[in-house]
C-alpha positions as CSV (number, residue, x, y, z in Angstrom):
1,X,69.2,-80.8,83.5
2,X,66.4,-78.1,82.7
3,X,63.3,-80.0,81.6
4,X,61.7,-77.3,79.9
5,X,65.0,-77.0,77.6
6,X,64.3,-80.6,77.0
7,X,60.9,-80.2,76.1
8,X,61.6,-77.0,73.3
9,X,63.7,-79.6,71.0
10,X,60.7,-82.2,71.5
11,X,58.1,-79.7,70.4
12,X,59.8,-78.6,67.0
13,X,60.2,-82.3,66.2
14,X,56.2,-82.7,66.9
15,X,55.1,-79.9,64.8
16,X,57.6,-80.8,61.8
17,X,56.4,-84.0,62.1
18,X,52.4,-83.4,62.1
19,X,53.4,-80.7,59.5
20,X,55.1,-83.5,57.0
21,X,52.0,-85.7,58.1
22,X,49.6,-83.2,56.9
23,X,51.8,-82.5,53.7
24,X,51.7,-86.4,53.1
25,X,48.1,-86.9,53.0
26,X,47.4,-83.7,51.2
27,X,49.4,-85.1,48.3
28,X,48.3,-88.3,48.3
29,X,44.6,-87.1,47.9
30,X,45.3,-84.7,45.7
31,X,46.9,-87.2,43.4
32,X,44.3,-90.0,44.1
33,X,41.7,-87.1,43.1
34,X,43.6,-86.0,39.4
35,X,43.2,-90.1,38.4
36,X,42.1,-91.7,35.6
37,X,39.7,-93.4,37.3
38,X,38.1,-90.6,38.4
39,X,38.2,-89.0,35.2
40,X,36.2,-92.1,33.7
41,X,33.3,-92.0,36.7
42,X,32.8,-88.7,36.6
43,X,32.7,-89.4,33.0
44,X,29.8,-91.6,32.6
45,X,27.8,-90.5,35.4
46,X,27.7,-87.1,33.0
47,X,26.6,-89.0,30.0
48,X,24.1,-91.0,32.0
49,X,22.7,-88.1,33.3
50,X,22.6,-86.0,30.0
51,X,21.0,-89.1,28.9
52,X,18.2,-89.0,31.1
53,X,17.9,-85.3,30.6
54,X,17.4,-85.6,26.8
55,X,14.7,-88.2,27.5
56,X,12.5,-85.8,29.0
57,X,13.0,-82.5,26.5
58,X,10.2,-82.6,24.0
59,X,11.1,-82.8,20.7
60,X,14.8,-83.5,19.5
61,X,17.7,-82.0,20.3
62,X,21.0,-82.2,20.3
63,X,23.6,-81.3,23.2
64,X,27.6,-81.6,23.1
65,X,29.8,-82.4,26.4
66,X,31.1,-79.5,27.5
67,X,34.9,-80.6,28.2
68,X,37.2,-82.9,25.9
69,X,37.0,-86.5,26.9
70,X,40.4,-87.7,26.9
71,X,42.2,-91.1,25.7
72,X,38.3,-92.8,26.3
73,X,36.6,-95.5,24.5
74,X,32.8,-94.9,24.6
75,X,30.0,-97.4,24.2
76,X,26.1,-96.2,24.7
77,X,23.2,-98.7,24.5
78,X,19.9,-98.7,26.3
79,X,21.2,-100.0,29.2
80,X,24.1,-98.4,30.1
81,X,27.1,-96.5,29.3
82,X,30.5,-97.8,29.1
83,X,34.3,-97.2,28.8
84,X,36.2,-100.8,28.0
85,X,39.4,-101.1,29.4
86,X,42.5,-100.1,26.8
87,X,44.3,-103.0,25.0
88,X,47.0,-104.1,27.0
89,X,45.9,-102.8,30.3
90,X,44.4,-104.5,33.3
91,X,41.9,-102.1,33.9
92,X,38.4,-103.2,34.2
93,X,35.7,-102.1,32.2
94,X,33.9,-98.8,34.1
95,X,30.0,-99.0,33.5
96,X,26.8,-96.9,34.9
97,X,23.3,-98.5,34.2
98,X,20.4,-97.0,33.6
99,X,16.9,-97.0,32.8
100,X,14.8,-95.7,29.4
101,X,11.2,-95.5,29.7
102,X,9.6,-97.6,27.0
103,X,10.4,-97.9,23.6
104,X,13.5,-95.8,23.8
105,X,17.0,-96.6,23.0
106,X,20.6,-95.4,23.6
107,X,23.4,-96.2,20.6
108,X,26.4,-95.3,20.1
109,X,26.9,-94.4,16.3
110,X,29.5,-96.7,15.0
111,X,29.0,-99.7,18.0
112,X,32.2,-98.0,19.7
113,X,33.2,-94.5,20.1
114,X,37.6,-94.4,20.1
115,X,39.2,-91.6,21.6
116,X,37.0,-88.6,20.5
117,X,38.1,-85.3,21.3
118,X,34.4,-84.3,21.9
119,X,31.1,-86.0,22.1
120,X,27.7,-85.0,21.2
121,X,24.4,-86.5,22.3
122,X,21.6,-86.4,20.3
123,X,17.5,-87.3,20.4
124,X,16.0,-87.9,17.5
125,X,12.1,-89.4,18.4
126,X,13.1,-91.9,20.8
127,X,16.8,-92.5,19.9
128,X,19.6,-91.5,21.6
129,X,22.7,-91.0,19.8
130,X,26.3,-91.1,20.9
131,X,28.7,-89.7,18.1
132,X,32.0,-87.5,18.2
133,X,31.9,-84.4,17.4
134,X,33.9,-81.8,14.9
135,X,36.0,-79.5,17.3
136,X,34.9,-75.9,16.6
């Protein structure tokens, strides 16, 4: 028997199979990427950061989140901001701490912020403001 015929059959069969490996893992971090979960992190290490940003303009302002938020429950306060799991899931609660210099302080307007299309953040003196805002 000719060895190198034997060998031709053996090398498709590699490549398709490092091929279908490759396919695999491509999906499987491309649908591990599109999550919720990374949806929510992503999510609150935004608002913790335009947080921190707000604290250091002068004045007040006002700024809104530049993409809609999704099916997200939202609860500021001066420690951290959070997104509590939905009723009737076993998800945990997602939190990001952070720090406000001295007599400052991070509310959300209503205690809990359901499912807003968009959000705005706003300073007024040294209160930070979660609230949802009108689509325009």
């Amino acid at each position: 028997m000719n060895k190198k015929a034997a060998s031709v059959p053996l090398m498709i069969f590699e490549v398709i199979a490092v091929v279908a490996v490759i396919v695999l893992i491509f999906s499987i971090a491309n649908s591990l990427s599109s999550s919720e979960t990374v949806q929510k992190t992503k999510l609150v290490e935004d608002i913790a950061l335009s947080v921190n940003a707000l604290v250091g303009v002068p004045g007040e302002a006002q700024m809104e989140y530049p993409s809609q938020i999704g099916p997200f429950s939202l609860i500021l306060s001066s420690e951290s901001i959070s997104i509590p799991p939905a009723e009737g899931t076993k998800d945990l609660p997602l939190t990001r701490k952070f720090r406000l210099p001295q007599d400052y302080q991070a509310i959300t307007e209503d205690g809990v912020l359901e499912n807003p299309q968009k959000i705005c953040l706003s300073k007024k003196g040294q209160t930070i403001t979660l609230r949802g805002c009108a689509n325009e």
